[in-house]
DOTI-56534 format. One record per residue (C-alpha): x negated, z, y negated. Coordinates in steps of 0.05 Angstrom, whole numbers, padded with zeros to 5 digits. Each point is the difference from the previous one (the first is absolute). Example, Ala and Ser with C-alpha at 12.3 -4.5 7.8 and 13.67 -1.06 7.14 Angstrom:
<r <-00246,00156,00090>>
<r <-00027,-00013,-00069>>
REM end
This chain:
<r <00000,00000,00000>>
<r <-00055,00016,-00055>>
<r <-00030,-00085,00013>>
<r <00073,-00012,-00003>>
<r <00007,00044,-00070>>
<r <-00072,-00034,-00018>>
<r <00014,-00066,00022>>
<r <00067,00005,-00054>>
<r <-00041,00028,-00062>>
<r <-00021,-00062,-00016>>
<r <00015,00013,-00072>>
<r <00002,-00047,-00059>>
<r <-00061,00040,-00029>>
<r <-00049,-00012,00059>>
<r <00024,-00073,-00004>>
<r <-00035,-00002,-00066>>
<r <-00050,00043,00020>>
<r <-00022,-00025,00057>>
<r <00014,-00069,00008>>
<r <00057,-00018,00032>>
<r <00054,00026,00057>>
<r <-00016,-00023,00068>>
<r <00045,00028,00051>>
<r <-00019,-00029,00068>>
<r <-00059,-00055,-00013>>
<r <00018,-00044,00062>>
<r <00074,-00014,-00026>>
<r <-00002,00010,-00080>>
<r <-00070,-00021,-00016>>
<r <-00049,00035,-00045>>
<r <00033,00004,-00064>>
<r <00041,-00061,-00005>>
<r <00072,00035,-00026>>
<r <00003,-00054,-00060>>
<r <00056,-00039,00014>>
<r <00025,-00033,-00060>>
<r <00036,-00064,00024>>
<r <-00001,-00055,-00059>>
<r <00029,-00074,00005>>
<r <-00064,-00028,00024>>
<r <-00014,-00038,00061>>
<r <00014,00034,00064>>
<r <-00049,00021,00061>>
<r <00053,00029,00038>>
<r <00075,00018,00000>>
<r <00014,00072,00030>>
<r <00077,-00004,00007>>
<r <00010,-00053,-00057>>
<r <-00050,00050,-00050>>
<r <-00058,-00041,-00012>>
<r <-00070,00026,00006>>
<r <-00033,-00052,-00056>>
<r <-00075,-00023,00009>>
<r <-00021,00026,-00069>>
<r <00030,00073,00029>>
<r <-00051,-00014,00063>>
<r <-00055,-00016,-00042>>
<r <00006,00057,-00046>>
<r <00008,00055,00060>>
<r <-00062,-00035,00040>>
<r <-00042,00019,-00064>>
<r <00033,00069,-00011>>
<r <-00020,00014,00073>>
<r <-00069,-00018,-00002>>
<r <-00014,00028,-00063>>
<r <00029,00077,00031>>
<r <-00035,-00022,00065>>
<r <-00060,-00007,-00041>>
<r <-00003,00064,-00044>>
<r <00025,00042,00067>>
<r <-00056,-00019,00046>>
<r <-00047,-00027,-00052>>
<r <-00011,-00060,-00042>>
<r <-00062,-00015,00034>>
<r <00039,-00037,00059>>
<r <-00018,-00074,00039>>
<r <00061,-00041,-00044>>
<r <00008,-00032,00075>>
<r <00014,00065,00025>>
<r <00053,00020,-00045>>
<r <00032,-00074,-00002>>
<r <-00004,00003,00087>>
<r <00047,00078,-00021>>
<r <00037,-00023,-00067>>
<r <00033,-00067,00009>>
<r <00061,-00045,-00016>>
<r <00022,00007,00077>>
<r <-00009,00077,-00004>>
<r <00024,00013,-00063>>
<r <00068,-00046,00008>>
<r <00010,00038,00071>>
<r <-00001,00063,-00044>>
<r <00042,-00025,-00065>>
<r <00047,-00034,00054>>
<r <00005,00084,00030>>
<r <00004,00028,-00068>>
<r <00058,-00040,-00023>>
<r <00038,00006,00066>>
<r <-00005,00078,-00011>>
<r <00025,-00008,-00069>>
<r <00053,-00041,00021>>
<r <00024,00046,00057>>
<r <-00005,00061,-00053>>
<r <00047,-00040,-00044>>
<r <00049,-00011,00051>>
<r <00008,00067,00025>>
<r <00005,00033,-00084>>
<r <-00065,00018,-00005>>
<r <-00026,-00005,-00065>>
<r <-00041,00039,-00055>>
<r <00038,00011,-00069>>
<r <-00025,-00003,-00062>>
<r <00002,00076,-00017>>
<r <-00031,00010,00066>>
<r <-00064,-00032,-00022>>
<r <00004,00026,-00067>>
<r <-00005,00077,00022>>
<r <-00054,-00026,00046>>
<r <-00039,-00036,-00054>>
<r <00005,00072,-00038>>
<r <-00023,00053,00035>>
<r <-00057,-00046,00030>>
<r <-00064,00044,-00030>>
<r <-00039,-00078,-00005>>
<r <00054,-00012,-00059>>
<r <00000,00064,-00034>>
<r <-00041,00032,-00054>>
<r <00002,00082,-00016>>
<r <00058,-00004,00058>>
<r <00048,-00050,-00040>>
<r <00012,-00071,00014>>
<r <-00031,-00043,-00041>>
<r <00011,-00072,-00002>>
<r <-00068,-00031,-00022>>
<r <-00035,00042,00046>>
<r <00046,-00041,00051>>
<r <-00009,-00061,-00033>>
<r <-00080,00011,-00002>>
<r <00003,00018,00078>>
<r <00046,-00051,00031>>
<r <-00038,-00057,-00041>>
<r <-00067,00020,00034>>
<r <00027,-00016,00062>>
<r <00028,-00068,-00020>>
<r <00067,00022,-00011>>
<r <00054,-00010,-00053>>
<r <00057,00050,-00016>>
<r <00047,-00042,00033>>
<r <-00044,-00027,00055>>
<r <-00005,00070,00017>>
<r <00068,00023,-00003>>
<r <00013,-00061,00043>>
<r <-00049,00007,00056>>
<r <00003,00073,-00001>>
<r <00084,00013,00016>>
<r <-00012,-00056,00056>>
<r <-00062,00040,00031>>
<r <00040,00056,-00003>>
<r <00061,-00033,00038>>
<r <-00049,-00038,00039>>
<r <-00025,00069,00021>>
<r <00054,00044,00011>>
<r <00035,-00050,00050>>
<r <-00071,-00001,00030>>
<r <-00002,00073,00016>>
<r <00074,00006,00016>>
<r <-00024,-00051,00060>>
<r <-00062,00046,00009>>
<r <00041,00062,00010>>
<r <00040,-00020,00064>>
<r <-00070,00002,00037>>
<r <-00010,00064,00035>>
<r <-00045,00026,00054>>
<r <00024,00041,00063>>
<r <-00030,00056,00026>>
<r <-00013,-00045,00071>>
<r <-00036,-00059,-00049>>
<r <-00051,00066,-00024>>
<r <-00012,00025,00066>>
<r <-00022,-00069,00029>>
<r <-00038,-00015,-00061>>
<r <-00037,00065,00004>>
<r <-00020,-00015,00075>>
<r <-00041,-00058,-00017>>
<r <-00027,00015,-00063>>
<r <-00023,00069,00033>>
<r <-00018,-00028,00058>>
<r <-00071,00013,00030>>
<r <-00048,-00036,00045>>
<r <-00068,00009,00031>>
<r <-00058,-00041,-00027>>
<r <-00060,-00019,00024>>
<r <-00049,-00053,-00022>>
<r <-00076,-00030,-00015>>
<r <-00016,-00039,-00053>>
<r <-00056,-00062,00003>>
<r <-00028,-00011,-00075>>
<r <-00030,-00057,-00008>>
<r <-00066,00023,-00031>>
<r <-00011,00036,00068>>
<r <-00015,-00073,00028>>
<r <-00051,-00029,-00058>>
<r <-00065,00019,00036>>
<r <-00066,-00034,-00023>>
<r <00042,-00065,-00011>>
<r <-00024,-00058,-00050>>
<r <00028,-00064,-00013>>
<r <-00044,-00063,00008>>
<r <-00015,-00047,-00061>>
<r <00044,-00050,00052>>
<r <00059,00044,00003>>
<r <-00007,00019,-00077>>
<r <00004,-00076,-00013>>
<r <00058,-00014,00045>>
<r <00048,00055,-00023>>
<r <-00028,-00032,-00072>>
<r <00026,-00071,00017>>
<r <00063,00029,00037>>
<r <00026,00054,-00057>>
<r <-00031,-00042,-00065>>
<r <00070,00008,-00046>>
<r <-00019,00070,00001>>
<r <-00067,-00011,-00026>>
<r <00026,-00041,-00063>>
<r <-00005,00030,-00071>>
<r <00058,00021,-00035>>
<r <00040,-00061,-00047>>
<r <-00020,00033,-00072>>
<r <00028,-00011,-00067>>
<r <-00017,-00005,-00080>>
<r <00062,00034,-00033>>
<r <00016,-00011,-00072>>
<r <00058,00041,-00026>>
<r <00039,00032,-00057>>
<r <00023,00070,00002>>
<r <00052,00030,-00031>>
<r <00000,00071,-00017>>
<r <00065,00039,-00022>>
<r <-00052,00044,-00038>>
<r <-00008,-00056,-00055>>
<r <00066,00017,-00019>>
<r <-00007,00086,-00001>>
<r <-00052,-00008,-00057>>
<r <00038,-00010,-00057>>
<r <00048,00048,00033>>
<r <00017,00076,-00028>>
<r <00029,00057,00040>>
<r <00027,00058,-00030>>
<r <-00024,00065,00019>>
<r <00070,00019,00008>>
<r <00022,-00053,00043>>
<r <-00050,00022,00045>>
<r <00020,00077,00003>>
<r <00064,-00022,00013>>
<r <-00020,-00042,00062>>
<r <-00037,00053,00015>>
<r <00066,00054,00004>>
<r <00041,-00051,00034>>
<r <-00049,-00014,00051>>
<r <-00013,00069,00010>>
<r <00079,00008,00003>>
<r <00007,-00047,00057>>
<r <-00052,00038,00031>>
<r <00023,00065,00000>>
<r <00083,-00022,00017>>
<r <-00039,-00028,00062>>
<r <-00022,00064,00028>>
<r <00004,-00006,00073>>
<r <00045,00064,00023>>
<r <00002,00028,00071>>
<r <00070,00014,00019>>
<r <00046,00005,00065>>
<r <00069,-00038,00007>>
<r <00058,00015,00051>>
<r <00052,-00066,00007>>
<r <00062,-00004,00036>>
<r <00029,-00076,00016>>
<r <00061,-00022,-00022>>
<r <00039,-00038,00046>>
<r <00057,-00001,00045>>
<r <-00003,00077,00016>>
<r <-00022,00031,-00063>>
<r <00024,-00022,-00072>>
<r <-00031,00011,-00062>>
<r <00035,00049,-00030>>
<r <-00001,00047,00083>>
<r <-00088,-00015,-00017>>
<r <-00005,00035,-00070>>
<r <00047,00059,00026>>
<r <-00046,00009,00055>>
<r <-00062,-00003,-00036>>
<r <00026,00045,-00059>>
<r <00005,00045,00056>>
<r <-00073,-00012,00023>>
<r <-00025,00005,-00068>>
<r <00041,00073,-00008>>
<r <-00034,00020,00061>>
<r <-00071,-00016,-00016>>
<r <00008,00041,-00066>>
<r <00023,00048,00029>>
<r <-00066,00004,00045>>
<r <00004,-00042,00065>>
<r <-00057,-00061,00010>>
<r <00006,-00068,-00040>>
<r <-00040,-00023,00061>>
<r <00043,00032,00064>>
<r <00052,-00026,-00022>>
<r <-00022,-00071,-00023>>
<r <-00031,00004,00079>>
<r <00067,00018,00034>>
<r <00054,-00050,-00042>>
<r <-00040,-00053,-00054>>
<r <00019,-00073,00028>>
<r <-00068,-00022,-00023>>
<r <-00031,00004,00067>>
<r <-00071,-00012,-00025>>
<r <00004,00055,-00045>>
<r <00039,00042,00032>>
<r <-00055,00012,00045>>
<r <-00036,00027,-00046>>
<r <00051,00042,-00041>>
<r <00017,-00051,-00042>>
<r <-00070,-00012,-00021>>
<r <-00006,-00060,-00054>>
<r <-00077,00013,-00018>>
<r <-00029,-00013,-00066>>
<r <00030,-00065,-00034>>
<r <00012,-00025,-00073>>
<r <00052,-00048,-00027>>
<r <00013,-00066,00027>>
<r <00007,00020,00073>>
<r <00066,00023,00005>>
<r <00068,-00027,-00010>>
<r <00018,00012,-00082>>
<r <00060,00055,00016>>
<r <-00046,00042,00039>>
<r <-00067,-00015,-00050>>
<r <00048,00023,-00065>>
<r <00016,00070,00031>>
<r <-00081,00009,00033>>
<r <-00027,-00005,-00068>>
<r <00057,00039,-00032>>
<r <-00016,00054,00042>>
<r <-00044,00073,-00017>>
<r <-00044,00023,00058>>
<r <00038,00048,00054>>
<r <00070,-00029,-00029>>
<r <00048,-00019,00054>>
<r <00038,-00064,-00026>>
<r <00071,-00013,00002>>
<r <00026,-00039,00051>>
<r <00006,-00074,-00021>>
<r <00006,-00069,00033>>
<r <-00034,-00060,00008>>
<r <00012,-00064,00053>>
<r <-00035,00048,00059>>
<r <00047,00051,-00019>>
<r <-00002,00062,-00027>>
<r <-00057,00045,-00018>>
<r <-00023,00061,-00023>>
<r <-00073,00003,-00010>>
<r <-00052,00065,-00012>>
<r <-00058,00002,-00048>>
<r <-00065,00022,00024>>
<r <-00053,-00019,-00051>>
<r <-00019,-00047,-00054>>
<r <-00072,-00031,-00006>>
<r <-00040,00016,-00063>>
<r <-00007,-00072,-00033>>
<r <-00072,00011,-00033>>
<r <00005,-00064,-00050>>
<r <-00063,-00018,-00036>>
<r <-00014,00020,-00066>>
<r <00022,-00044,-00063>>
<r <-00079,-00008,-00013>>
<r <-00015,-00016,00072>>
<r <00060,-00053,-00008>>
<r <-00005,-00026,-00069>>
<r <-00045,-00060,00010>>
<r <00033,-00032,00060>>
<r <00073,00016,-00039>>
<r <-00032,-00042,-00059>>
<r <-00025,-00053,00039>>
<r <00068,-00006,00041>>
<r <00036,-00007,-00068>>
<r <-00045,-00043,-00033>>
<r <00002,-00045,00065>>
<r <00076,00001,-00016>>
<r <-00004,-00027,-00059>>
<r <-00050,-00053,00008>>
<r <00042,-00017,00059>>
<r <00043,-00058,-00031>>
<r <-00051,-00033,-00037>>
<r <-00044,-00003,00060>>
<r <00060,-00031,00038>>
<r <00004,-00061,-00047>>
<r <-00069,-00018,-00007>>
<r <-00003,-00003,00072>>
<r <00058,-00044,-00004>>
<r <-00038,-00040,-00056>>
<r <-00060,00006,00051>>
<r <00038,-00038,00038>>
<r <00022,-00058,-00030>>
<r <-00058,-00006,-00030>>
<r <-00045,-00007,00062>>
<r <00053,-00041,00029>>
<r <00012,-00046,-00046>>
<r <-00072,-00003,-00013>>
<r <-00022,00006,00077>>
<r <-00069,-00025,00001>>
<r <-00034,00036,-00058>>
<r <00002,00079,-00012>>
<r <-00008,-00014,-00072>>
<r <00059,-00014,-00033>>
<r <00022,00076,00028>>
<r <-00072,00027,-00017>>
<r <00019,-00018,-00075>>
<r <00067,00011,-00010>>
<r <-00004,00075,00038>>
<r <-00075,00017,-00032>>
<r <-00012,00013,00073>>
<r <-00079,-00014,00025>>
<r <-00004,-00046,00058>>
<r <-00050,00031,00058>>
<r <-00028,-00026,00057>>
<r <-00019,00030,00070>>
<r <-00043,-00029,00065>>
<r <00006,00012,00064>>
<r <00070,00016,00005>>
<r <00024,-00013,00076>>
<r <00066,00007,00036>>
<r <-00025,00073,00025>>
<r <-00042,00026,-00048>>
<r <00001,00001,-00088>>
<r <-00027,00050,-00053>>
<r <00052,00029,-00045>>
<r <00063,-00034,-00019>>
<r <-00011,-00038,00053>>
<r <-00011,00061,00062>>
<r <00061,-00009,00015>>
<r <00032,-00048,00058>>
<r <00063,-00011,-00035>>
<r <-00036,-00025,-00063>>
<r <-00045,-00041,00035>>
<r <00047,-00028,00055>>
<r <00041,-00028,-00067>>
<r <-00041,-00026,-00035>>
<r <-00039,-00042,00054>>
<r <00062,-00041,00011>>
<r <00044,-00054,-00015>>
<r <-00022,-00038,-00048>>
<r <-00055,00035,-00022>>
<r <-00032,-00019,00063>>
<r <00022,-00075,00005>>
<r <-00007,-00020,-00070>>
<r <-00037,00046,-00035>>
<r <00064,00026,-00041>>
<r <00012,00067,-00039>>
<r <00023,00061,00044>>
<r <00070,00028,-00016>>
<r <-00012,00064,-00039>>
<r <-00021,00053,00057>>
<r <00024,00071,-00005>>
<r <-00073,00041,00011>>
<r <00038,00066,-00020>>
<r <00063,00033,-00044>>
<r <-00051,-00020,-00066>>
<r <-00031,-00064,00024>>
<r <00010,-00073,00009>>
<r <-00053,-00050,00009>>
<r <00004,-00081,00013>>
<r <-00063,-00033,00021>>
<r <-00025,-00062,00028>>
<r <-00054,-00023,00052>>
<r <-00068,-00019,-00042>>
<r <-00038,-00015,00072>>
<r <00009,00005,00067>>
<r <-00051,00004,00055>>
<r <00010,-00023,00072>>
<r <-00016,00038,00063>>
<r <-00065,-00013,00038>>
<r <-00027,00016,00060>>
<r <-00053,00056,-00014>>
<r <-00063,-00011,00043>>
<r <-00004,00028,00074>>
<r <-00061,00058,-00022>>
<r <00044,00024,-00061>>
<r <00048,00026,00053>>
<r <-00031,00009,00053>>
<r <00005,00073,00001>>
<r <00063,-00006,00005>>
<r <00006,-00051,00058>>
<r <-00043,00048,00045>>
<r <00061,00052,-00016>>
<r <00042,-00031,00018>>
<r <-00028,-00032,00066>>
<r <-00024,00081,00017>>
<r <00079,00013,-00011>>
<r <00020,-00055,00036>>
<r <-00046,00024,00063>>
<r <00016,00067,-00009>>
<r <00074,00001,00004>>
<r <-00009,-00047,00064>>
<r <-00039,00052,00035>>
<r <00041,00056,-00019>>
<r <00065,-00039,00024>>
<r <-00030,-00027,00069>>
<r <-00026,00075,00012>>
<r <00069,00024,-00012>>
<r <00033,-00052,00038>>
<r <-00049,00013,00065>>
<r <00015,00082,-00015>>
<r <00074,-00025,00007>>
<r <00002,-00037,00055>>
<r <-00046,00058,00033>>
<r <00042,00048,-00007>>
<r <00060,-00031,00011>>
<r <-00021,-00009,00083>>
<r <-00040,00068,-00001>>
<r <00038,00043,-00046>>
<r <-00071,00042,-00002>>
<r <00004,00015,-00069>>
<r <-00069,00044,-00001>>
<r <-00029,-00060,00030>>
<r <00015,-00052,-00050>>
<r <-00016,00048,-00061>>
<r <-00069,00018,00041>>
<r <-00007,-00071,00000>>
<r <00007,-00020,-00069>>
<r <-00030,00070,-00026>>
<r <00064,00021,-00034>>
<r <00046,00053,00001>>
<r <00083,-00004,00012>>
<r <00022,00029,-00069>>
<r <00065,00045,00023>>
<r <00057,00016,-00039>>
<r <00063,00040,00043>>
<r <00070,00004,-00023>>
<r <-00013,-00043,-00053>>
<r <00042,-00026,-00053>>
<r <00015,-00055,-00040>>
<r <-00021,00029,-00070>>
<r <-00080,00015,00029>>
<r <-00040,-00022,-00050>>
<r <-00062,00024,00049>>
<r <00011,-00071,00035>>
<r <-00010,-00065,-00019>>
<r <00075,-00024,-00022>>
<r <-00002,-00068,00051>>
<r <-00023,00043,00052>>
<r <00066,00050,-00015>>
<r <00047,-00058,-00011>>
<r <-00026,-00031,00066>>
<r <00008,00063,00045>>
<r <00072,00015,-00030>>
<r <00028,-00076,00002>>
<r <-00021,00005,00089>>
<r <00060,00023,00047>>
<r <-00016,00053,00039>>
<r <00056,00000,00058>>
<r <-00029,00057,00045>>
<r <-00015,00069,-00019>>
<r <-00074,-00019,00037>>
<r <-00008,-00067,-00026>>
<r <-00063,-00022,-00032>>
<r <-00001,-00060,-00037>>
<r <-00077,-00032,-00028>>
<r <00001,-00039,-00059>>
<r <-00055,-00045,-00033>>
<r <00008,00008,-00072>>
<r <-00033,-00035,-00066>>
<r <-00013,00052,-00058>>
<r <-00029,-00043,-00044>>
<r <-00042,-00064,00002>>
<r <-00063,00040,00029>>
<r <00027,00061,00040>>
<r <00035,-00013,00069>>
<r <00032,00049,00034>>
<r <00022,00019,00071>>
<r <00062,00051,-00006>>
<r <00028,00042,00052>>
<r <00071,00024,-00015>>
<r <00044,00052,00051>>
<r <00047,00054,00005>>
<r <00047,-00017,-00060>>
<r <00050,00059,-00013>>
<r <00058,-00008,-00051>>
<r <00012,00043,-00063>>
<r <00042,00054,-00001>>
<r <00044,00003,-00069>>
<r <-00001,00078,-00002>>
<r <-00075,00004,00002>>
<r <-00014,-00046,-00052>>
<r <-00012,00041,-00071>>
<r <00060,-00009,-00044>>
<r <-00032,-00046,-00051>>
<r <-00006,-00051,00062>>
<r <00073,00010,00013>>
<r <00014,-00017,-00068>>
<r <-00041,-00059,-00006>>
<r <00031,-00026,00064>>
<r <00070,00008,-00027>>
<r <-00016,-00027,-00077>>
<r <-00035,-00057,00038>>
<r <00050,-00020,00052>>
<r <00058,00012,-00060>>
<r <-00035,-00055,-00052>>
<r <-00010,-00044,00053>>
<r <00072,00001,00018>>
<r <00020,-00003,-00072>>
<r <-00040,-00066,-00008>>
<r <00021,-00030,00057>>
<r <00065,00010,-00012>>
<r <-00002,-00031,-00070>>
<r <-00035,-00057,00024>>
<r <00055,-00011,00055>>
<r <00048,00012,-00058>>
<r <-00030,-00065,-00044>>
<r <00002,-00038,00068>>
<r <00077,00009,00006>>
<r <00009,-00015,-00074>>
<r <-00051,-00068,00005>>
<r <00035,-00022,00071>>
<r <00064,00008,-00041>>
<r <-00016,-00036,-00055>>
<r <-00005,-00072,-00026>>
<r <-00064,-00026,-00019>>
<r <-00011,-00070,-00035>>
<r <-00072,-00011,-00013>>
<r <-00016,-00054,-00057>>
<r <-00069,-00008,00016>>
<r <-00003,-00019,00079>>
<r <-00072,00023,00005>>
<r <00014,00080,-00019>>
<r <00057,00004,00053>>
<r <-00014,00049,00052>>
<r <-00013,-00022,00066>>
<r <00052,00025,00054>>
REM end
């Protein structure tokens, strides 16, 4: 129930905040809620609503750009194009506006004053605890929104959502489903095994000048210098426009107190919760009068935590007394956030409901927020507002950039003089390696493209950062070569060692096998071999004293007989081999595991039948609908 309460406090705040919602990856995509249908040509027709190719274009972008600043902006552009692409992203528009149209026909919907006492007590939007509309306007425009955009995008997530968990929340794991669960992730096995490294097997070995030249002939294309580049380029730096720039001292304190604010309204607070369901056999109003009893009962001295333990239909908490842990806002559902940070420490709320049910929750502690000083803060809080201001100005002269260099796209110089910018040059720029702006992949995967490449054309303007743009264009180039046999030969004697190395090893361990496999003298074969069996009895899955493919290996064999011995042959890695002896498997017993296992199992085998469950849900609703693609080539293959 708390992933369930977590997986619904997606609020509009951490939208902002963090990015975007993202609900289930595999069925909504990362980030890709923007659907704002125009009359423009149409990719696809979900039930008559068209899905329009300039709405696919725009959500491929938003994708990758989130993809990007989640996992790094330093990413292989293949990569993220074979992840983020018109096929995937039109599967997960297609899913998003059957959702949307479901919620519709069913009444769901989010009003207007809805979002507006959402938009208001969100801590991103307020300053000194208020509201305050260009503190909005300042925060939804940094994440590409307008006010209307948002409003837009922001009541559909939140239908888009709620329908979403409502699916979630028929999922629920039986007692049976734990128990079984618990037998094979506790289960135990003995191991035994030896391991052959390859650098066992070098011995006095040296490679002849005629096996040096042959592996030189055989392997040359990875002998060949690197294809190396002359870069000339423009940069432009948002700084330019700070300079002339002034920021009030004041503006600055008072960034300061709202940040600090924020800060402290985000306290995470350690409480306990007790909910009772409403459903068929218990209505909303039967809840509160039983939990106004609780809560008379706990004041008057009985345990928050006994009796969380003996009635609380959150399972996963109740385990624990109700137990929530340390958390801060945006991780639970808006109802039960309002009255957890309304709350003193030791006060016992009144009962009140959300769509779990209804709750009364206990206080335990609030965390000291220690908030840097204003001094500590004051030059970043300048810099942030100057960068602010500078913003806009930036933004059209790297639009001007760009006309400029296009229009213009065999010289740097016409941008050069109308931006005052200084053209530079690099050498020895090459697909995998560049000195600063160009260290990073992404900047040098795009601009050795295209045209650029073919006919010596201006790059499009290339985001190196938040404050910098460049364009440049290819001065030189200079070709691969084969680099002569003695300049590498170091290296070819490596590699033929290696090569003769990992042979050995592998033939030693496949004779050991086959050995021991007639014989089944195990003292023999490790006397043989000078080794010695490594043991490991009633083992588990989680040992991190064995070699992970050795584990996986020993736990992926049958074992049919309580006797049975089964003898694997096993590859750890390209130059250790390994002969594995796995027996006497015995299941796990759910009563003996510690309690945080039990939990783990539960919360594991619960989310996985919440996800599947919402993924069979978007099957029904696609198998039910019509589908009328416009382009041929983006229709999904059956």
């Amino acid at each position: 129930m708390l992933q369930k309460m977590r997986a619904g406090a997606q609020t509009f705040g951490a939208k902002v905040l963090a990015g975007i919602i993202c609900f289930v990856l595999v069925v909504f995509g990362f980030g890709a809620f923007n659907l704002f249908a125009v009359s423009e040509p149409a990719v696809v027709k979900v039930n008559g609503d068209p899905v329009t190719e300039n709405e696919l274009q725009r959500s491929v972008e938003v994708q990758r750009q989130n993809f990007r600043r989640t996992y790094g902006s330093d990413l292989d552009p293949a990569y993220v194009e074979r992840v983020i692409n018109n096929q995937t992203v039109l599967r997960q528009l297609i899913n998003n506006r059957l959702v949307k149209q479901k919620a519709e026909q069913i009444g769901f919907e989010s009003s207007k004053k809805e979002f507006v006492d959402r938009l208001q007590s969100n801590p991103a939007f307020q300053l000194d605890g208020e509201f305050d509309s260009d503190q909005f306007i300042r925060v939804i425009s940094r994440a590409g929104y307008s006010p209307q955009s948002y409003e837009a995008s922001a009541r559909e997530d939140y239908v888009i959502s709620r329908l979403a968990r409502i699916q979630e929340n028929t999922s629920f794991v039986t007692e049976r489903e734990v128990r079984d669960a618990s037998a094979i992730a506790g289960q135990t096995r003995d191991i035994a095994f030896i391991v052959f490294e390859s650098n066992s097997f070098l011995g006095d070995y040296e490679p002849t000048d005629e096996e040096v030249f042959e592996y030189y002939e055989e392997n040359s294309e990875d002998f060949m210098t690197r294809e190396e580049y002359e870069i000339a380029y423009v940069v432009l730096d948002r700084k330019m426009f700070e300079a002339d720039l002034l920021v009030d001292d004041s503006e600055v304190v008072e960034a300061y107190e709202a940040e600090k604010k924020v800060a402290e309204s985000n306290a995470e607070r350690k409480a306990s919760h007790i909910l009772l369901h409403v459903d068929g056999s218990r209505t909303s109003e039967d809840a509160t009068r039983q939990l106004i009893e609780v809560r008379k009962r706990v004041l008057e001295g009985e345990s928050f935590a006994d009796i969380a333990g003996d009635i609380s239909d959150d399972v996963s908490t109740a385990i624990n007394g109700g137990d929530l842990g340390f958390a801060g806002r945006g991780l639970y559902v808006p109802e039960f956030e309002q009255v957890l940070f309304g709350m003193e420490i030791d006060e016992i709320s009144a009962p009140f409901e959300t769509e779990f049910g209804v709750h009364i929750i206990q206080l335990h502690e609030i965390q000291e927020v220690e908030h840097p000083s204003f001094e500590e803060r004051e030059a970043e809080l300048r810099e942030s507002i100057l960068a602010d201001l500078a913003t806009p100005a930036f933004e059209e002269a790297i639009a001007e950039l760009e006309q400029i260099t296009y229009e213009k796209s065999l010289s740097l110089e016409p941008a050069a003089t109308a931006l005052g910018l200084e053209i530079q040059t690099q050498a020895g720029i090459s697909r995998s390696n560049g000195d600063p702006p160009f260290d990073a992949y992404r900047v040098r995967s795009e601009l050795l493209d295209g045209d650029v490449l073919t006919i010596d054309a201006n790059s499009r303007p290339i985001e190196v950062s938040d404050s910098q743009t460049l364009v440049g264009r290819i001065v030189s180039r200079t070709e691969p070569k084969l680099r002569p046999v003695d300049e590498v030969r170091p290296q070819i004697e490596g590699g033929l060692k290696s090569l003769r190395s990992r042979k050995l090893a592998e033939e030693a361990r496949d004779e050991a096998l086959s050995s021991l496999e007639v014989s089944k003298d195990y003292s023999a074969v490790a006397d043989q071999f000078e080794f010695e069996w490594n043991t490991f009895d009633a083992t588990q899955r989680n040992n991190s004293d064995v070699d992970r493919e050795i584990i996986e290996a020993a736990f992926n064999e049958r074992l049919s007989t309580e006797g049975e011995r089964k003898i694997l042959s096993v590859d750890i890695n390209p130059i250790e081999f390994a002969i594995v002896v796995v027996s006497r498997m015995a299941p796990g017993d759910y009563n003996e595991l510690p309690q945080a296992t039990q939990t783990q199992i539960r919360d594991e085998l619960q989310d996985g039948l919440k996800t599947n469950g919402l993924i069979s849900f978007i099957d029904s609703l696609r198998s039910e609908a019509s589908l009328k693609y416009q382009i041929p080539e983006l229709a999904e293959t059956p």
